[in-house]
PQR file of N, CA, C, O and H, with PARSE charges and radii, in Angstrom:
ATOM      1  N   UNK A   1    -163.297 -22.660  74.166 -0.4000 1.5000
ATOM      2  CA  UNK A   1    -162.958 -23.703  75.102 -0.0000 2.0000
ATOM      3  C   UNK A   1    -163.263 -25.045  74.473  0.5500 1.7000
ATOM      4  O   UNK A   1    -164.272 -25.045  73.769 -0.5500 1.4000
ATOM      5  N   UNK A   2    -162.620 -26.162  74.574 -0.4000 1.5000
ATOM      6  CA  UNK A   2    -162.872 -27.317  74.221 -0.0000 2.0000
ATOM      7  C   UNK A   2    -162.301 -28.024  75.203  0.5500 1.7000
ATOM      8  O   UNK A   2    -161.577 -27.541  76.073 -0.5500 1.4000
ATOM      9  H   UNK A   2    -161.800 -26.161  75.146  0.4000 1.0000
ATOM     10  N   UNK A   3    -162.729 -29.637  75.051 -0.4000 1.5000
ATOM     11  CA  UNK A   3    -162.678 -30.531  75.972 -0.0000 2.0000
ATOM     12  C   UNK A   3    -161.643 -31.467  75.250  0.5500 1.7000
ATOM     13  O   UNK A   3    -162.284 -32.214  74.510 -0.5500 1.4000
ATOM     14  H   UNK A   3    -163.318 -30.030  74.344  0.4000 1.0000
ATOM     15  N   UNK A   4    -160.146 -31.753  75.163 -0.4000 1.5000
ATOM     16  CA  UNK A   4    -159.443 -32.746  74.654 -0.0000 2.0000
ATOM     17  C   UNK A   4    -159.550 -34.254  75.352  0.5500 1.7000
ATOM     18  O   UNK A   4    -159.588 -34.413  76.572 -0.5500 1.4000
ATOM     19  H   UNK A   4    -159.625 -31.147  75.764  0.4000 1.0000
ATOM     20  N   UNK A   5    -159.593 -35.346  74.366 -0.4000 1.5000
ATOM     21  CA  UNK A   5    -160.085 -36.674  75.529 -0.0000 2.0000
ATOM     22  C   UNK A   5    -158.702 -37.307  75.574  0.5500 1.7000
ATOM     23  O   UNK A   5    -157.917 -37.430  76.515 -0.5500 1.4000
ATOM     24  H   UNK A   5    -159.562 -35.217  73.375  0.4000 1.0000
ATOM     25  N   UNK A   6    -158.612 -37.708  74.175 -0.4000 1.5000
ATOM     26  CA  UNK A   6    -157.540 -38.663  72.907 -0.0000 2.0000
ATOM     27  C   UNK A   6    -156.468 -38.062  73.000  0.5500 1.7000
ATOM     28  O   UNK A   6    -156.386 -36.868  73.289 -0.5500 1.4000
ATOM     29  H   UNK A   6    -159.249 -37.608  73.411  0.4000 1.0000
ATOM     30  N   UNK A   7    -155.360 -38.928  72.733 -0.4000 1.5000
ATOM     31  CA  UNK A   7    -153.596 -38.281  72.431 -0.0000 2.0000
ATOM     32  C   UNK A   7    -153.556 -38.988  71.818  0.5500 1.7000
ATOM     33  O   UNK A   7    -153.076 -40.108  71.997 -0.5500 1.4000
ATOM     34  H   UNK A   7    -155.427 -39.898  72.499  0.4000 1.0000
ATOM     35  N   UNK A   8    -154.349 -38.302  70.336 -0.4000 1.5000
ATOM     36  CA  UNK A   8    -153.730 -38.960  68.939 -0.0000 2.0000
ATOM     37  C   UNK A   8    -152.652 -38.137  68.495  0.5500 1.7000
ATOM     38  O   UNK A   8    -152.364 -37.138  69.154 -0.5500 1.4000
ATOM     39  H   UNK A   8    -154.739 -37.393  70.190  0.4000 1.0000
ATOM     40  N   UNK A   9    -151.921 -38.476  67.297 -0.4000 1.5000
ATOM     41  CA  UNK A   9    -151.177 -36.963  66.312 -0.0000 2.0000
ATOM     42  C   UNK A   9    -151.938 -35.901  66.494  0.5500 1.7000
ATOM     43  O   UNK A   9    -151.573 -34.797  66.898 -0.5500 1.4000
ATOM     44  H   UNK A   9    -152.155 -39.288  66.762  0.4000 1.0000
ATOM     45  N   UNK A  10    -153.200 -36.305  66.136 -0.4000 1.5000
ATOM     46  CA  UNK A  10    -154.187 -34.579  65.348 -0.0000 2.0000
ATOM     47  C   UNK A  10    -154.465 -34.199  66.947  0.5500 1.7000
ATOM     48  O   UNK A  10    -154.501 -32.969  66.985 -0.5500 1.4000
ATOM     49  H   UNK A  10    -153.496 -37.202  65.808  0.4000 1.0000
ATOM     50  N   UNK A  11    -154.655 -34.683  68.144 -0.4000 1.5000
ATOM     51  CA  UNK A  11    -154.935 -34.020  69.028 -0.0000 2.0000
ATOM     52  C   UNK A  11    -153.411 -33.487  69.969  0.5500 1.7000
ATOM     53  O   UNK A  11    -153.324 -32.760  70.960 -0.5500 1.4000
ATOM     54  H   UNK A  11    -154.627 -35.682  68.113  0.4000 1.0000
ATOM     55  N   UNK A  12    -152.742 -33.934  69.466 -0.4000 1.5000
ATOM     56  CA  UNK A  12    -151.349 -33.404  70.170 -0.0000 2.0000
ATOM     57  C   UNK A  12    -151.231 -31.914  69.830  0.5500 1.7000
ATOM     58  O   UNK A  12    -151.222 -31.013  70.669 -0.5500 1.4000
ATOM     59  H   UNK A  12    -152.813 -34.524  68.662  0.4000 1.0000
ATOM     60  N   UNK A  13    -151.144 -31.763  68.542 -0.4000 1.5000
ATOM     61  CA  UNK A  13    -151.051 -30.686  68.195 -0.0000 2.0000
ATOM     62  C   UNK A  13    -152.464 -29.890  68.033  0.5500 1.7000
ATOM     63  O   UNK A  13    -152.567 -28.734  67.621 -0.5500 1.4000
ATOM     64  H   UNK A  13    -151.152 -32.495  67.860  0.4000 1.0000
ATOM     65  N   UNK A  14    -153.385 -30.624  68.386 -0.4000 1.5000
ATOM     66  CA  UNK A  14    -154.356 -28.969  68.660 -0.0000 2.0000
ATOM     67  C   UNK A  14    -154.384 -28.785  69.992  0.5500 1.7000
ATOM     68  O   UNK A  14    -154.847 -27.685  70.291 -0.5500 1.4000
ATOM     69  H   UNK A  14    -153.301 -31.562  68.721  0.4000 1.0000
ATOM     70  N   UNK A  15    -154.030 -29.518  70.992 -0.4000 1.5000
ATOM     71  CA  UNK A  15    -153.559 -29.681  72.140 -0.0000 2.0000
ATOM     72  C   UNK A  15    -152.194 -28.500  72.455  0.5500 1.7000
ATOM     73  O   UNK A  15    -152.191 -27.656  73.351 -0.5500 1.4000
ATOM     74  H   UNK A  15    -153.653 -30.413  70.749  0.4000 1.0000
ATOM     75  N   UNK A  16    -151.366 -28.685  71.685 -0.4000 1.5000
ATOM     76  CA  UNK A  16    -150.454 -27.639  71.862 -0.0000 2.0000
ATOM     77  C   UNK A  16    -150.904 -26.569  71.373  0.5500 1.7000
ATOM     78  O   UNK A  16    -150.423 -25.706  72.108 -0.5500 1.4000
ATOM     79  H   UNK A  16    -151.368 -29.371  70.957  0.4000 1.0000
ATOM     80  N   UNK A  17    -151.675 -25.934  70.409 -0.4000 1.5000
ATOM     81  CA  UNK A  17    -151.973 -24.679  69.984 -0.0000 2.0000
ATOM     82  C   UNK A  17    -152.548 -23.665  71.220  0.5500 1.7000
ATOM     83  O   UNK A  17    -152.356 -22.450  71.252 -0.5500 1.4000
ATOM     84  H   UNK A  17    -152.066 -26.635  69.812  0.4000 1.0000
ATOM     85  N   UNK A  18    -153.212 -24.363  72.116 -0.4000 1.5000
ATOM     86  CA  UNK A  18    -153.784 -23.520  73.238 -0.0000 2.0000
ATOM     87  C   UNK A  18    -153.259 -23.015  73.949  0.5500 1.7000
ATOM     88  O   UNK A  18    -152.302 -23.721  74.265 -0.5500 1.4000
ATOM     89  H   UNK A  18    -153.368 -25.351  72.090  0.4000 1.0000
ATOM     90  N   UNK A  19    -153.265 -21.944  74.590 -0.4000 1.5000
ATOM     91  CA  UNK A  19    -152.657 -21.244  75.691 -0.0000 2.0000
ATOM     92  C   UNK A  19    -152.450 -21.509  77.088  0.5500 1.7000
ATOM     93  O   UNK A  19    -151.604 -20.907  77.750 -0.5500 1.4000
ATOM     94  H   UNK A  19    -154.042 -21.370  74.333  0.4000 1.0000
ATOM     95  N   UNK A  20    -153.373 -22.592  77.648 -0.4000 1.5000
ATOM     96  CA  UNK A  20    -153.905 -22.930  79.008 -0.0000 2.0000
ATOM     97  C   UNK A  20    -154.875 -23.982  79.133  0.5500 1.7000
ATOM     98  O   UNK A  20    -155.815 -24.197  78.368 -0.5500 1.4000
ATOM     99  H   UNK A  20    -154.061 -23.081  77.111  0.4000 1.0000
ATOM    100  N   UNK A  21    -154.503 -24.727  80.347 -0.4000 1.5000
ATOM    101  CA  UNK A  21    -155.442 -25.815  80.312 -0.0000 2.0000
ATOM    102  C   UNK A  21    -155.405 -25.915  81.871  0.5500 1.7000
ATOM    103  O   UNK A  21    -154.410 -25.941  82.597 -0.5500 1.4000
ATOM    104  H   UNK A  21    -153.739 -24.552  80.968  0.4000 1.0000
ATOM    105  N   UNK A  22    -157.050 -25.976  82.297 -0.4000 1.5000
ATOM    106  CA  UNK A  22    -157.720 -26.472  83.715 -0.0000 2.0000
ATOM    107  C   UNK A  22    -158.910 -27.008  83.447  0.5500 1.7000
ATOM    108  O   UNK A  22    -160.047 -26.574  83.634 -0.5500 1.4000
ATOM    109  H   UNK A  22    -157.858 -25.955  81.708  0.4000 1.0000
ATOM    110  N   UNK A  23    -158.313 -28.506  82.755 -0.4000 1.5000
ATOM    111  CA  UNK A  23    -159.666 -29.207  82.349 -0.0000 2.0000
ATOM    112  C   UNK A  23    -160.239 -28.782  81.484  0.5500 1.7000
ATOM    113  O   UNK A  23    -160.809 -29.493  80.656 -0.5500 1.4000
ATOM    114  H   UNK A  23    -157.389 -28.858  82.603  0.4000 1.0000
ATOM    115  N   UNK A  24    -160.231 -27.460  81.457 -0.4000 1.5000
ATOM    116  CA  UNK A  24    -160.707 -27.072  80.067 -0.0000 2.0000
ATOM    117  C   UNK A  24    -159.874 -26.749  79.061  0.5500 1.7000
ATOM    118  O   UNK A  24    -158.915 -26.257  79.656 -0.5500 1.4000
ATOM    119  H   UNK A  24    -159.769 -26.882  82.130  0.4000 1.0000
ATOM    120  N   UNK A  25    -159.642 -26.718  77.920 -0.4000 1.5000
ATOM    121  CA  UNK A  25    -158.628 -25.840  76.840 -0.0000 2.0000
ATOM    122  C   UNK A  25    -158.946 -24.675  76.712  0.5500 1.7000
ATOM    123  O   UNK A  25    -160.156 -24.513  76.870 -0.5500 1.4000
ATOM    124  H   UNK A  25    -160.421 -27.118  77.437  0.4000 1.0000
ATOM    125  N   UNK A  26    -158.205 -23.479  76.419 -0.4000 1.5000
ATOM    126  CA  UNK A  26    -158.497 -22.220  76.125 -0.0000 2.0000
ATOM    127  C   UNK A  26    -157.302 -21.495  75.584  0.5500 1.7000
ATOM    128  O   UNK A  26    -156.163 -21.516  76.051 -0.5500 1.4000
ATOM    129  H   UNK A  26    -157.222 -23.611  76.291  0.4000 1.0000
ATOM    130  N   UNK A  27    -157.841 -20.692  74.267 -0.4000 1.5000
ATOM    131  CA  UNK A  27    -157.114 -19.931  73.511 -0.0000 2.0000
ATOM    132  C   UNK A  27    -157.143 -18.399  73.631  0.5500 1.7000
ATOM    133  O   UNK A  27    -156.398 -17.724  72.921 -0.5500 1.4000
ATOM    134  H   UNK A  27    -158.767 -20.676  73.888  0.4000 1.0000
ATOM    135  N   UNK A  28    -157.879 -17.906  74.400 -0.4000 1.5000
ATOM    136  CA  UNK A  28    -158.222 -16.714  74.173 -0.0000 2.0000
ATOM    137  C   UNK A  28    -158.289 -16.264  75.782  0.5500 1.7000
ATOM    138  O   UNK A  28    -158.623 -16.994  76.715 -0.5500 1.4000
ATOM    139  H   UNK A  28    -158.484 -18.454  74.977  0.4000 1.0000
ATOM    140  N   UNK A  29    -157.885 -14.882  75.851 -0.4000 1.5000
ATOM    141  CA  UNK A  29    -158.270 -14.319  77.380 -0.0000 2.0000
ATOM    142  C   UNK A  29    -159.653 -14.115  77.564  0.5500 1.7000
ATOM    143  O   UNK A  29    -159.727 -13.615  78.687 -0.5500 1.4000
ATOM    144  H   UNK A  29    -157.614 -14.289  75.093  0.4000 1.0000
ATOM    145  N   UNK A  30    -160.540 -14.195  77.203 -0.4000 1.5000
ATOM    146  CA  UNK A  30    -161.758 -14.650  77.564 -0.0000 2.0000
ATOM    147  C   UNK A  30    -162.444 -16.041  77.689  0.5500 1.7000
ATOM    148  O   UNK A  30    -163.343 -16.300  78.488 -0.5500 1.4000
ATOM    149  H   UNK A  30    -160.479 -14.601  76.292  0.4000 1.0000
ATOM    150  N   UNK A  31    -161.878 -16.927  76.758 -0.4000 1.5000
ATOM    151  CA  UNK A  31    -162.283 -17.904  77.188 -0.0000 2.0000
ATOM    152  C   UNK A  31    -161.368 -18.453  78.067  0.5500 1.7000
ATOM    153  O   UNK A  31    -161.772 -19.508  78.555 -0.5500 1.4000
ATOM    154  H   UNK A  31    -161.147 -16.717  76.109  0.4000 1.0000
ATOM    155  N   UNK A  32    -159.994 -18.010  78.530 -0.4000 1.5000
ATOM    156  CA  UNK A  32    -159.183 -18.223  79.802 -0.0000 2.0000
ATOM    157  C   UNK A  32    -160.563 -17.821  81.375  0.5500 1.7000
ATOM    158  O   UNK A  32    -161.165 -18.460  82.238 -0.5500 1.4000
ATOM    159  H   UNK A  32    -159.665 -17.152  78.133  0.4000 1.0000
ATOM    160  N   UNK A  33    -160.477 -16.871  81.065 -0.4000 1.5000
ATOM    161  CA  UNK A  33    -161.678 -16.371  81.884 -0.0000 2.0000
ATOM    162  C   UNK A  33    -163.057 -17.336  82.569  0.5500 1.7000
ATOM    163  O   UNK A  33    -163.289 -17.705  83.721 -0.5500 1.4000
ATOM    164  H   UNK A  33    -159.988 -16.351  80.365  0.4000 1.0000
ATOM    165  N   UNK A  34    -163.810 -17.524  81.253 -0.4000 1.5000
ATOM    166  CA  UNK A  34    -164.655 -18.822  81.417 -0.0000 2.0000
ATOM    167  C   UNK A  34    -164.492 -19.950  82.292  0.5500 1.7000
ATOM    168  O   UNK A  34    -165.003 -20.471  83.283 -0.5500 1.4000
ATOM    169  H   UNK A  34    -163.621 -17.224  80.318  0.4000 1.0000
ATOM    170  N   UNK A  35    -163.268 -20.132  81.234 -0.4000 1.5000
ATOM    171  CA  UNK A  35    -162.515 -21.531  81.819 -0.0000 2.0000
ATOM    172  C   UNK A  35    -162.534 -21.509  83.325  0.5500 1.7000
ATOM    173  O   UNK A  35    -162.951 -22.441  84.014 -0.5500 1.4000
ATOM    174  H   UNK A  35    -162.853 -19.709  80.429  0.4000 1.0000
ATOM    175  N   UNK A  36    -162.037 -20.339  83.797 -0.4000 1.5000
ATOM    176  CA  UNK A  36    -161.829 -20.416  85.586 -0.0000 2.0000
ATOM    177  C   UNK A  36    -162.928 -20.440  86.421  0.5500 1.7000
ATOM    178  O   UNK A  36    -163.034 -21.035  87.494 -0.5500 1.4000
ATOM    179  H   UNK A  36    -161.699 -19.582  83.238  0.4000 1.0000
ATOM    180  N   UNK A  37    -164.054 -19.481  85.631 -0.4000 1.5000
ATOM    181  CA  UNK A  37    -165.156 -19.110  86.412 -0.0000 2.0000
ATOM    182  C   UNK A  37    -165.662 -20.590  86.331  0.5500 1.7000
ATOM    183  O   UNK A  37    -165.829 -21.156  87.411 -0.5500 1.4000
ATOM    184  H   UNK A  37    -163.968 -18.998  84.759  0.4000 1.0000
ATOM    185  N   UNK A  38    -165.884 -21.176  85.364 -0.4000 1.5000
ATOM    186  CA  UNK A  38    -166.419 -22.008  85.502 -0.0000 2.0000
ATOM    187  C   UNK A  38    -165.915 -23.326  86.241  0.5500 1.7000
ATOM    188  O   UNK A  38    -166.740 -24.179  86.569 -0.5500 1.4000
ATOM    189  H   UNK A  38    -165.748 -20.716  84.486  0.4000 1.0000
ATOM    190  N   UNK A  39    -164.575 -23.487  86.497 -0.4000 1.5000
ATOM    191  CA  UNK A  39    -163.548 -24.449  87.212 -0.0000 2.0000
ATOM    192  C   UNK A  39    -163.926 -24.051  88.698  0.5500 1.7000
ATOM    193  O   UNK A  39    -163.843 -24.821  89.655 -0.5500 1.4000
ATOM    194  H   UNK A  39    -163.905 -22.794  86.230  0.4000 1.0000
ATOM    195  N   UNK A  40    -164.455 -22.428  88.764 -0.4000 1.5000
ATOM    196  CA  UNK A  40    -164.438 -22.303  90.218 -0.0000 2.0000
ATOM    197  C   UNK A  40    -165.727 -22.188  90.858  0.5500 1.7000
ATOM    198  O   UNK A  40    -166.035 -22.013  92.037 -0.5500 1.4000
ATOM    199  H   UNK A  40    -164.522 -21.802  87.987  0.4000 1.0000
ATOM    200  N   UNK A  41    -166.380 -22.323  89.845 -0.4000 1.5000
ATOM    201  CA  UNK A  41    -167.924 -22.272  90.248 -0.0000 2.0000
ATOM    202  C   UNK A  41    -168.288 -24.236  90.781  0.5500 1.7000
ATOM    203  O   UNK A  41    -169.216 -24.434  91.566 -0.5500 1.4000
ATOM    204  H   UNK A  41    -166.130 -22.465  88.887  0.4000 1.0000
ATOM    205  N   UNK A  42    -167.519 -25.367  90.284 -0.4000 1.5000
ATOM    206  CA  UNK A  42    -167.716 -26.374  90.349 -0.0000 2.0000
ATOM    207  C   UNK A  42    -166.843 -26.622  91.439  0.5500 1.7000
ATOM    208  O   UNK A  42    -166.930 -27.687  92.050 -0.5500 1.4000
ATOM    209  H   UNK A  42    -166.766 -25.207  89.647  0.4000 1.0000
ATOM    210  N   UNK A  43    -166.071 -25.820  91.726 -0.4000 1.5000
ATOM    211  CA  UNK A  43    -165.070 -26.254  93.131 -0.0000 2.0000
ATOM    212  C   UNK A  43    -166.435 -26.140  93.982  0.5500 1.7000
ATOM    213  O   UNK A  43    -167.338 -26.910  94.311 -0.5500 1.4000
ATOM    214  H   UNK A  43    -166.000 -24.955  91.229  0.4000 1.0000
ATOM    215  N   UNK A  44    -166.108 -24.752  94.172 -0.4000 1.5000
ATOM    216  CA  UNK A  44    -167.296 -24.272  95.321 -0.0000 2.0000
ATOM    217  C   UNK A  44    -168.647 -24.979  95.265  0.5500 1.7000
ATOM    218  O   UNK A  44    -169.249 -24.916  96.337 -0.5500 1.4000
ATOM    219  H   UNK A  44    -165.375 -24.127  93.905  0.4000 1.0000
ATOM    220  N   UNK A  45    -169.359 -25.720  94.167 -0.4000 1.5000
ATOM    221  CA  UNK A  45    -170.630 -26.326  94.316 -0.0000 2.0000
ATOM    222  C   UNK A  45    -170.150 -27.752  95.162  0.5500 1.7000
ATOM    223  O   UNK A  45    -171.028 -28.424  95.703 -0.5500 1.4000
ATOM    224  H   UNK A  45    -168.870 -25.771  93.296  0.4000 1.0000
ATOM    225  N   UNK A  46    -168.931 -28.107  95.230 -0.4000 1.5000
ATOM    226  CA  UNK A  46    -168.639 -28.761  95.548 -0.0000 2.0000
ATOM    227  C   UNK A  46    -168.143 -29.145  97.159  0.5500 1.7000
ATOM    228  O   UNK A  46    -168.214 -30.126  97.899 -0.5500 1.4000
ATOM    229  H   UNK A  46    -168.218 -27.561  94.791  0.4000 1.0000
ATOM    230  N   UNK A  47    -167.682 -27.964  97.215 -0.4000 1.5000
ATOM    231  CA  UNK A  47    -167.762 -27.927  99.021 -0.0000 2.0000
ATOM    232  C   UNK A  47    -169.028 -27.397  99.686  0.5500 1.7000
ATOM    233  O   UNK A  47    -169.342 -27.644 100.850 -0.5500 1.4000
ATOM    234  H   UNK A  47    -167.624 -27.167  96.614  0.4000 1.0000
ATOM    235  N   UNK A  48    -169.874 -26.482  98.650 -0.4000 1.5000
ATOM    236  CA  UNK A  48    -170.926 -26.912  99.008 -0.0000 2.0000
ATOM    237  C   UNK A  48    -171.640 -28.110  99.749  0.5500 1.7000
ATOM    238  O   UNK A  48    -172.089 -28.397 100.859 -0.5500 1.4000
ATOM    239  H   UNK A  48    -169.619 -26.281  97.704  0.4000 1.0000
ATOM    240  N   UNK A  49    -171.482 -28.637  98.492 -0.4000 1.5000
ATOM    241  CA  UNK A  49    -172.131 -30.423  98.677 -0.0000 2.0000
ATOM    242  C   UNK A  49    -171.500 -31.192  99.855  0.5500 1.7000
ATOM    243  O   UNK A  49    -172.161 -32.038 100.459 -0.5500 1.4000
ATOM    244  H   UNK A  49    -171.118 -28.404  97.590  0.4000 1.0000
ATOM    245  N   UNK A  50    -170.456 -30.957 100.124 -0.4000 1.5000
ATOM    246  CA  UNK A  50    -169.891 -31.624 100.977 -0.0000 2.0000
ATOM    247  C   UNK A  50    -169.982 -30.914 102.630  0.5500 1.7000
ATOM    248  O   UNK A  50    -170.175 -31.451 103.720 -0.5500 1.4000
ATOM    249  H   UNK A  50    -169.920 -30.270  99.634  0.4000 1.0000
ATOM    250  N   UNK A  51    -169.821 -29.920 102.358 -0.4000 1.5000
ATOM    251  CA  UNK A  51    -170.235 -29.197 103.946 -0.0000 2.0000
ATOM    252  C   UNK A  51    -171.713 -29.764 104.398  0.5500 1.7000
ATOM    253  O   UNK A  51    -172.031 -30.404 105.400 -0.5500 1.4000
ATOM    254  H   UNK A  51    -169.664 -29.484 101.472  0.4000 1.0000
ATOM    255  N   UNK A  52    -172.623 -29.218 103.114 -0.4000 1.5000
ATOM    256  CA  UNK A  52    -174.244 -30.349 103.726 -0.0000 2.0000
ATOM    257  C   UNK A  52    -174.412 -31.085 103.747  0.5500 1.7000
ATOM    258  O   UNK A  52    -175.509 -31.318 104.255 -0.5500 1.4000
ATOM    259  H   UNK A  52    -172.365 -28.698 102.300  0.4000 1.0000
ATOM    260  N   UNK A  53    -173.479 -32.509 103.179 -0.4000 1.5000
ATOM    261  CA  UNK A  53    -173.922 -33.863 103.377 -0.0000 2.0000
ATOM    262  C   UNK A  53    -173.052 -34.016 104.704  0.5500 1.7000
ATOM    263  O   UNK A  53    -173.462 -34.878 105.481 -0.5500 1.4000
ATOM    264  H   UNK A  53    -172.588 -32.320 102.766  0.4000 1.0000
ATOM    265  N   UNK A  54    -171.880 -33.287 105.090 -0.4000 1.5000
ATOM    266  CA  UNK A  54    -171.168 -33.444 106.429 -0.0000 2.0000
ATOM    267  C   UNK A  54    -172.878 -33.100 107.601  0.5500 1.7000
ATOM    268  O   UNK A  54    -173.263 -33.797 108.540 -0.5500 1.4000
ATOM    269  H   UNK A  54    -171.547 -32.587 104.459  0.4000 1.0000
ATOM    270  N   UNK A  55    -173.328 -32.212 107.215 -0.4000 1.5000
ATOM    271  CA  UNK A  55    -174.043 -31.274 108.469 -0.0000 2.0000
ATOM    272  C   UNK A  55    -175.291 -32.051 108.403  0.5500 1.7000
ATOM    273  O   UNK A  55    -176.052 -31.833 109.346 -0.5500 1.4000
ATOM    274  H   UNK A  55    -173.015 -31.646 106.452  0.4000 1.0000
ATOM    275  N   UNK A  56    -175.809 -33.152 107.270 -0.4000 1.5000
ATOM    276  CA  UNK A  56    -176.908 -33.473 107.957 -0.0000 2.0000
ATOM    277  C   UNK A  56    -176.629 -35.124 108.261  0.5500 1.7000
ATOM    278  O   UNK A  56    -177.544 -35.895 108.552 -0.5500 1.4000
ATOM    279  H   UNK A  56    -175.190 -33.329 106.505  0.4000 1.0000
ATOM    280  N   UNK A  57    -174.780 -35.650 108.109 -0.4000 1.5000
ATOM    281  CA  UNK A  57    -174.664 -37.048 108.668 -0.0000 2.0000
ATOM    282  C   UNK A  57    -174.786 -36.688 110.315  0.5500 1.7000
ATOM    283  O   UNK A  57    -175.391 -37.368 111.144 -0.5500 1.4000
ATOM    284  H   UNK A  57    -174.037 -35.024 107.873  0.4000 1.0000
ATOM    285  N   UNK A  58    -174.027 -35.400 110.569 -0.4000 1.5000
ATOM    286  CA  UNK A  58    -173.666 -35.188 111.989 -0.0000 2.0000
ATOM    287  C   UNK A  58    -174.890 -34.860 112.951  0.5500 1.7000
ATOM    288  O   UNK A  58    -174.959 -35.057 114.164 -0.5500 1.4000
ATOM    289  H   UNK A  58    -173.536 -34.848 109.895  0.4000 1.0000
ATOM    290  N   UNK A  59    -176.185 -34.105 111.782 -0.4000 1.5000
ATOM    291  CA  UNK A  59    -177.042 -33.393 113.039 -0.0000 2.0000
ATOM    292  C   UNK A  59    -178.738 -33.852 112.614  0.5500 1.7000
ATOM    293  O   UNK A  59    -179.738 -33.217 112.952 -0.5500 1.4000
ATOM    294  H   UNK A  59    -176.129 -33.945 110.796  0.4000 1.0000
ATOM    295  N   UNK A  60    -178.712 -35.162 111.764 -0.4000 1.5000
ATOM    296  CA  UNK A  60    -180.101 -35.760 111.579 -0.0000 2.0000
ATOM    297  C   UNK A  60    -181.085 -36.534 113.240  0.5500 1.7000
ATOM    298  O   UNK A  60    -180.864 -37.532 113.927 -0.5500 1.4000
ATOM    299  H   UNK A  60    -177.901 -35.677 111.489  0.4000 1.0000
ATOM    300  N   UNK A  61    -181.519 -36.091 113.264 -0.4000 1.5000
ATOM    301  CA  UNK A  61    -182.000 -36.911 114.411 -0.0000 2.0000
ATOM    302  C   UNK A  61    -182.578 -38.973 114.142  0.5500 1.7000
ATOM    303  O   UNK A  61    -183.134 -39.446 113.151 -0.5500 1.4000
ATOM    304  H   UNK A  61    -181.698 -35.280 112.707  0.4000 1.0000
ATOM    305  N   UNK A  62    -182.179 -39.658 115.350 -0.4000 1.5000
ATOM    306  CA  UNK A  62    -182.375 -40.800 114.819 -0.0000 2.0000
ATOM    307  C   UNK A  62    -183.983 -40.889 115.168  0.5500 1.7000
ATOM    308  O   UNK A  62    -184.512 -40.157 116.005 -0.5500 1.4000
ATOM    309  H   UNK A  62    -181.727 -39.273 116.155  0.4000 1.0000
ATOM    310  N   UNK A  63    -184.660 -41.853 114.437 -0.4000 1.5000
ATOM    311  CA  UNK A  63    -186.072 -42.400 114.187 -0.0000 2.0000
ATOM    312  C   UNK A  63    -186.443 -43.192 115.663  0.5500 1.7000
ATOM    313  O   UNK A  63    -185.978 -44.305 115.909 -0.5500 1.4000
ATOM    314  H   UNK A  63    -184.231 -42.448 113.757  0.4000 1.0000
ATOM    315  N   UNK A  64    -187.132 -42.634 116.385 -0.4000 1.5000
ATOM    316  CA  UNK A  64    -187.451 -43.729 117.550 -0.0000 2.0000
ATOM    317  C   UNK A  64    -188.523 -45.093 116.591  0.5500 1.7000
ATOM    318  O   UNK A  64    -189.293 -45.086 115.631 -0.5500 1.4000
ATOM    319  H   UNK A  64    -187.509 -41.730 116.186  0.4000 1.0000
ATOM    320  N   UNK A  65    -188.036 -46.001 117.445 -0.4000 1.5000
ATOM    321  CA  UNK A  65    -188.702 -47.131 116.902 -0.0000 2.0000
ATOM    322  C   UNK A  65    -190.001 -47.290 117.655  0.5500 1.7000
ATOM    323  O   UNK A  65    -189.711 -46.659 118.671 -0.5500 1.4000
ATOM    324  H   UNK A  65    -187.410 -46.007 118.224  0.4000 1.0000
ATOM    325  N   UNK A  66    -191.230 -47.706 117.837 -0.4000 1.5000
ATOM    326  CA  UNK A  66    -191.818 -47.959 118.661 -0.0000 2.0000
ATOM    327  C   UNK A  66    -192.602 -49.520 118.419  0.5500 1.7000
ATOM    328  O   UNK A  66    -192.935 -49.990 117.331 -0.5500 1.4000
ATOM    329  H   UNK A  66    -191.466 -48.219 117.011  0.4000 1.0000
ATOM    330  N   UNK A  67    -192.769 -50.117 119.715 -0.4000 1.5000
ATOM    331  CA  UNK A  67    -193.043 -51.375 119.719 -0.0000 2.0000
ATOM    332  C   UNK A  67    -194.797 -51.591 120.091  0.5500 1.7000
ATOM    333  O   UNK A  67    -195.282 -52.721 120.147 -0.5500 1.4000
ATOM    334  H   UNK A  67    -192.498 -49.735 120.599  0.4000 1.0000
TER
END
């Protein structure tokens, strides 16, 4: 797996040599593999994150002030 940034010449064509790309590059059915688990492991940490920052804007209790 590699990470392409640049669209120079030399990265066009190692850019095309790969088989598949989801953010990640990958040449091989295993590192196709990787590639996903790991694309889908960062989805899901991600609605993670977002389901609990939803659940504690909605259900924090507010601070009584006292005078």
């Amino acid at each position: 797996m590699k990470f392409i940034f640049s669209e120079s010449g030399w990265a066009f064509f190692e850019r095309m040599a790969y088989r598949g790309v989801i953010g990640l590059f990958y040449d091989s059915t295993l590192t196709g593999l990787l590639a996903y688990l790991i694309f889908f492991a960062v989805i899901g940490f991600a609605i993670i994150g977002v389901i609990s920052m939803l659940k504690w804007l909605f259900t924090r209790k507010k601070k009584k002030k006292y005078y």
